[in-house]
C-alpha positions as CSV (number, residue, x, y, z in Angstrom):
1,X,8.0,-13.5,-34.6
2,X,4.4,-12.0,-34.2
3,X,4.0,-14.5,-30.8
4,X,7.3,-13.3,-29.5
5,X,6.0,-9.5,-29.6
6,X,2.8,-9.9,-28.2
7,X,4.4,-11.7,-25.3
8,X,6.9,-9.2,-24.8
9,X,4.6,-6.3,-24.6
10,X,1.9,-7.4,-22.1
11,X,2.4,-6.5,-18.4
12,X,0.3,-7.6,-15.5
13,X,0.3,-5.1,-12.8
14,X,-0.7,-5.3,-9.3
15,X,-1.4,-1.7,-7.1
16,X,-3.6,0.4,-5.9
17,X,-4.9,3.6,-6.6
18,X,-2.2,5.8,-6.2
19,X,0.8,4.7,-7.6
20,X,-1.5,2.2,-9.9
21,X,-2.7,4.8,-12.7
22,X,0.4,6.5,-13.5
23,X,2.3,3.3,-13.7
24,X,-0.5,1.7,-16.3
25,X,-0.8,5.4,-17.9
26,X,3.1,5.4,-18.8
27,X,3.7,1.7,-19.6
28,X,0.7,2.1,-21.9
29,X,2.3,5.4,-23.4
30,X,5.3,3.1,-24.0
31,X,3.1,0.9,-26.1
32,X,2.5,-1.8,-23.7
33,X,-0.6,-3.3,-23.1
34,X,-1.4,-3.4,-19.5
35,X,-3.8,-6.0,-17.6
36,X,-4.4,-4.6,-13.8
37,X,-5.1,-6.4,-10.8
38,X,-7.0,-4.4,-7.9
39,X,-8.4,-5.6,-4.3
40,X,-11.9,-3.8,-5.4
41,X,-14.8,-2.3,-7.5
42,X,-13.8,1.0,-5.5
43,X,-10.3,0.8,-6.5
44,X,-11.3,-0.2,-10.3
45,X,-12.9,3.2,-10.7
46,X,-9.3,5.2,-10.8
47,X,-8.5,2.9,-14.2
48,X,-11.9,3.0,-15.4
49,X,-10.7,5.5,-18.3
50,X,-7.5,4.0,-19.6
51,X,-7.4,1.7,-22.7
52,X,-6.8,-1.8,-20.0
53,X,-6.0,-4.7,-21.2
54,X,-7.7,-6.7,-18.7
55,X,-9.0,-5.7,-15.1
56,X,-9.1,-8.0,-12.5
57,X,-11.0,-7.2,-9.3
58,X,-11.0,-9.0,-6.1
59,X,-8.6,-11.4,-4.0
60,X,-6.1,-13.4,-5.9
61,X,-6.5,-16.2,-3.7
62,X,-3.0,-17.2,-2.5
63,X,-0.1,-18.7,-4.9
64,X,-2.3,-21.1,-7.3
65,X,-4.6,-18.6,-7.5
66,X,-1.6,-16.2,-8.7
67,X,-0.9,-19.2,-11.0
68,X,-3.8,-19.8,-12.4
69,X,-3.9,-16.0,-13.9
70,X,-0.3,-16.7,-15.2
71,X,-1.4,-19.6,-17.0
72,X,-4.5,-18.0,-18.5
73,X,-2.1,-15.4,-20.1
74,X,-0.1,-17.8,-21.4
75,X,-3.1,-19.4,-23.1
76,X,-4.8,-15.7,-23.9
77,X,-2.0,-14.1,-25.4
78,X,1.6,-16.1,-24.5
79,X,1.9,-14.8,-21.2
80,X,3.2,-11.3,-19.6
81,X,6.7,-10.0,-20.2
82,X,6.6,-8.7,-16.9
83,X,4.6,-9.0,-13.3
84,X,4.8,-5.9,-11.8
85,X,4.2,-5.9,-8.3
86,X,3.3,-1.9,-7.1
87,X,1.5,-3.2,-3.9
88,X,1.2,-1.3,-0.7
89,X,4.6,-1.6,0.9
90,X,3.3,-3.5,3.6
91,X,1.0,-5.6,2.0
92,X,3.8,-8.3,2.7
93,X,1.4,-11.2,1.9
94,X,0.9,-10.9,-1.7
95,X,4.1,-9.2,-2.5
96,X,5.6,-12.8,-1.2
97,X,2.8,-15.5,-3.0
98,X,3.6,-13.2,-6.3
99,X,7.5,-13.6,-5.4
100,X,6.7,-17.5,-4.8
101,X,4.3,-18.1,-7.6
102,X,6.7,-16.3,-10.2
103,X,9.7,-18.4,-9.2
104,X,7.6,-21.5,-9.8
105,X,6.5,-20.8,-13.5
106,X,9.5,-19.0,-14.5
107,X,7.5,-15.9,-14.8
108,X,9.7,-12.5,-14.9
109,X,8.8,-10.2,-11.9
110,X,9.8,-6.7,-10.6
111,X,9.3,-4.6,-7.5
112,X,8.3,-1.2,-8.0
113,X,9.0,0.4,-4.6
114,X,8.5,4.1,-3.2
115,X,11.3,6.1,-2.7
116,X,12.0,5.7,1.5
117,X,12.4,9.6,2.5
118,X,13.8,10.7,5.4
119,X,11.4,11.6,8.0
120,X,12.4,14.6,9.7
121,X,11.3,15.5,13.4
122,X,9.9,11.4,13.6
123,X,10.7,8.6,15.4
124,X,11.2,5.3,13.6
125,X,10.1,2.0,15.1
126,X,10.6,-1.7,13.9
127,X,7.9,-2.9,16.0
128,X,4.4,-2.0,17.6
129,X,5.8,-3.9,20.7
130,X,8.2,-1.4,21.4
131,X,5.0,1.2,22.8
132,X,4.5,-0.8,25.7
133,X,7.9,0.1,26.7
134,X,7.2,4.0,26.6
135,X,5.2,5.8,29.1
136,X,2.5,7.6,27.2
137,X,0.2,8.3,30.4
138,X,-2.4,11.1,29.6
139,X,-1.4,11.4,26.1
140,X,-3.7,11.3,23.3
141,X,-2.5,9.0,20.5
142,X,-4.0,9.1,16.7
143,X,-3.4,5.3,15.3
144,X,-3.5,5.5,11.1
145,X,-1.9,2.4,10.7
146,X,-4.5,0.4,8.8
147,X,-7.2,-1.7,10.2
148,X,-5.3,-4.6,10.1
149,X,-3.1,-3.7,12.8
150,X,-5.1,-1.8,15.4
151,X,-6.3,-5.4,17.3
152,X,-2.3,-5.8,17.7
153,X,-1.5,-2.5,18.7
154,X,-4.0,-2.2,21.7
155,X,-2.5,-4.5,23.2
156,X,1.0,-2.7,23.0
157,X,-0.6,0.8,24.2
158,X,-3.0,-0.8,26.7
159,X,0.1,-0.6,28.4
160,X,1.5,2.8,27.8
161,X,-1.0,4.5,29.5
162,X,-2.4,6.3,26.0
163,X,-5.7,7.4,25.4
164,X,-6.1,5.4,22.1
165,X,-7.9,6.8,18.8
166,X,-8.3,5.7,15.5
167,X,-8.8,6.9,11.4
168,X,-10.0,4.2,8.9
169,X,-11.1,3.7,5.8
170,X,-14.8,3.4,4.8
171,X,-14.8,-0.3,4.5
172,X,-16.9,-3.1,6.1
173,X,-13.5,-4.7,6.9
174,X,-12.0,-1.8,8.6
175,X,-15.1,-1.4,10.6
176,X,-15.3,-4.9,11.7
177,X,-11.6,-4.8,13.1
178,X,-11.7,-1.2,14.3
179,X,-14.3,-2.4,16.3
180,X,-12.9,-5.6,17.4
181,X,-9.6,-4.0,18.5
182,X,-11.4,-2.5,21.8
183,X,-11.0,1.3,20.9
184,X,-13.9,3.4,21.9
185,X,-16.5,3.9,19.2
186,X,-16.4,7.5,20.5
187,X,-12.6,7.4,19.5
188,X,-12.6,6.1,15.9
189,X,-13.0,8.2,12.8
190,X,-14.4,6.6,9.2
191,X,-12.5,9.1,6.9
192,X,-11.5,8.1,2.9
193,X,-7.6,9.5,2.8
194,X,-6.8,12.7,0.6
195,X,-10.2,13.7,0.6
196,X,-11.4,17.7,2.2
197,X,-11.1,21.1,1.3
198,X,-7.7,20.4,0.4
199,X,-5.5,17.1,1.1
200,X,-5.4,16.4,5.0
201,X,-7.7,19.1,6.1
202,X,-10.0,16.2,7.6
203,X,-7.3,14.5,8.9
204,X,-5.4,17.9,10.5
205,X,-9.3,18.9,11.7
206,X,-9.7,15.5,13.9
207,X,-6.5,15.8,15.2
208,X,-7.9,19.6,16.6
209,X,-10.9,18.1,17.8
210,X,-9.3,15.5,19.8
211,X,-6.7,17.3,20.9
212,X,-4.6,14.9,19.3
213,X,-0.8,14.9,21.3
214,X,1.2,12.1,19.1
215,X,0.3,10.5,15.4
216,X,1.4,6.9,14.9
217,X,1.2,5.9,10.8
218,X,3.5,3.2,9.0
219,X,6.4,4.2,6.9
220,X,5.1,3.5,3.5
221,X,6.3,6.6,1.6
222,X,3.9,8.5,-0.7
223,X,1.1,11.1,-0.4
224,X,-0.7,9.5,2.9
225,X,2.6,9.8,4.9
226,X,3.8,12.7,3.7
227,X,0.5,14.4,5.0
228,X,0.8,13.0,8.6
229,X,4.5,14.4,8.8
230,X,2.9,18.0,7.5
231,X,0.5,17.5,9.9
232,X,2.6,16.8,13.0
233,X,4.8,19.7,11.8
234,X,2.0,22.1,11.4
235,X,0.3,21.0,14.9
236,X,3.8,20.4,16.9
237,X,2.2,17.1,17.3
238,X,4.7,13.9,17.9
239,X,5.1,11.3,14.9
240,X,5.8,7.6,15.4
241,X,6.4,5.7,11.9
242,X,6.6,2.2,12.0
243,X,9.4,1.0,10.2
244,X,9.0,-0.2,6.8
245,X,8.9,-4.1,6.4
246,X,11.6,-6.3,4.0
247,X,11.4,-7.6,0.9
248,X,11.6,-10.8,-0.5
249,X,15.2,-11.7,-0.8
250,X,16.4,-11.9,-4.3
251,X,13.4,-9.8,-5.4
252,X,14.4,-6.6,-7.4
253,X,13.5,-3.3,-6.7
254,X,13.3,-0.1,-8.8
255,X,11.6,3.2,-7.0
256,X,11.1,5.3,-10.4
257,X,8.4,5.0,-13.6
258,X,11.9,6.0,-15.6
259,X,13.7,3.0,-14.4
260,X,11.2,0.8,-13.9
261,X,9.9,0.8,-17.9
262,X,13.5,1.0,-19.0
263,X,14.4,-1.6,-17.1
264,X,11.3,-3.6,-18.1
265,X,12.3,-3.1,-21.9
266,X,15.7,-4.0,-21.9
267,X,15.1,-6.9,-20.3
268,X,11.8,-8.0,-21.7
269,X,13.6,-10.1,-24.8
């Protein structure tokens, strides 16, 4: 009876540092004990005071990988009630090995997703494809799309015209693709998000200095996005979002702490 407990009150969760330490902080409050899987020692330090289980740091390396941690649980302490996967919205990659790897042990999982607000006075696109379509000639476009996707999109606005700039993180991989994606040196900003006299002022600053005329950033929900819509309201300055990408199908979703811990306990035995 004591195995059946433990089992059911260990949770493995998978985020960042935003939505990451209130999740842990009210799944621990609920009496849970919480093992937490983040990308780096960077984004260790925001769960570096709560009572963890177990921290994991670094790449999960694909589905086996994935597996291998599930199995280690299993032999640790019978296993996790519960993966819960609180990754970036468009981290699409490890949402679906986690979705794959689950199915294949048997392992419960569940989607905890940000609320998708309406985006007033923005335009909505499915695609980076769909800027070489618009004519952008002497405008002055602000990408904060991630790293990952500025080598794709330069080759979208290469041929809208657009003078191209671009805000990443302070990361040896965001420098080595911001510089691989052709922008200007001149034209790319290393800025840590949220940080500044108050949240956005470095971001709202750059967009001054640059005379920034249109703001392109992905549709991920949260703090980051809500300051680029503030932003372009603030600075009448055009807002692109790209659309946000699908789920897994079959995959359940729940977009509050509330529902996602009740859910998790009523469905944990």
């Amino acid at each position: 009876m004591q195995i059946r407990q433990n089992c059911h009150r260990n949770i493995w969760l998978l985020s960042g540092t935003g939505d990451g330490p209130p999740l842990a902080r009210a799944f621990i409050a609920k009496g849970y004990q919480v093992s937490v899987s983040v990308v780096s020692y960077q984004a260790s330090l925001a769960y570096k005071c709560l009572p963890l289980k177990d921290l994991f740091i670094g790449p999960l390396n694909g589905v086996e990988g994935i597996i291998s941690v599930l199995n280690a649980a299993k032999n640790k302490h019978h296993g996790f009630a519960y993966v819960v996967d609180a990754t970036h919205p468009f981290a699409v990659q490890i949402t679906n090995n986690l979705n794959i790897a689950c199915t294949k042990v048997g392992q419960k999982i569940i989607r905890y997703e940000r609320p998708l607000e309406k985006a007033k006075h923005a335009n909505v696109i499915k695609d980076l494809k769909e800027f070489s379509q618009i004519n952008l000639q002497g405008q002055k476009i602000l990408l904060a799309i991630g790293s990952r996707f500025l080598p794709e999109a330069i080759v979208h606005f290469k041929e809208s015209g657009a003078d191209i700039f671009a805000r990443v993180l302070p990361t040896v991989d965001s420098f080595v693709k911001a510089f691989a994606s052709q922008i200007p040196s001149k034209n790319i900003a290393v800025v840590r998000p949220l940080y500044g006299k108050y949240k956005g002022s470095i971001e709202s600053a750059l967009c001054r200095k640059w005379k920034i005329t249109g703001i392109v950033c992905r549709q991920s929900g949260g703090l980051n996005q809500k300051i680029w819509q503030t932003i372009s309201s603030q600075e009448n300055i055009n807002l692109w979002l790209l659309s946000r990408p699908n789920q897994p199908i079959g995959l359940k979703s729940i977009y509050t702490i509330e529902g996602l811990i009740s859910y998790v306990d009523m469905n944990s035995s």
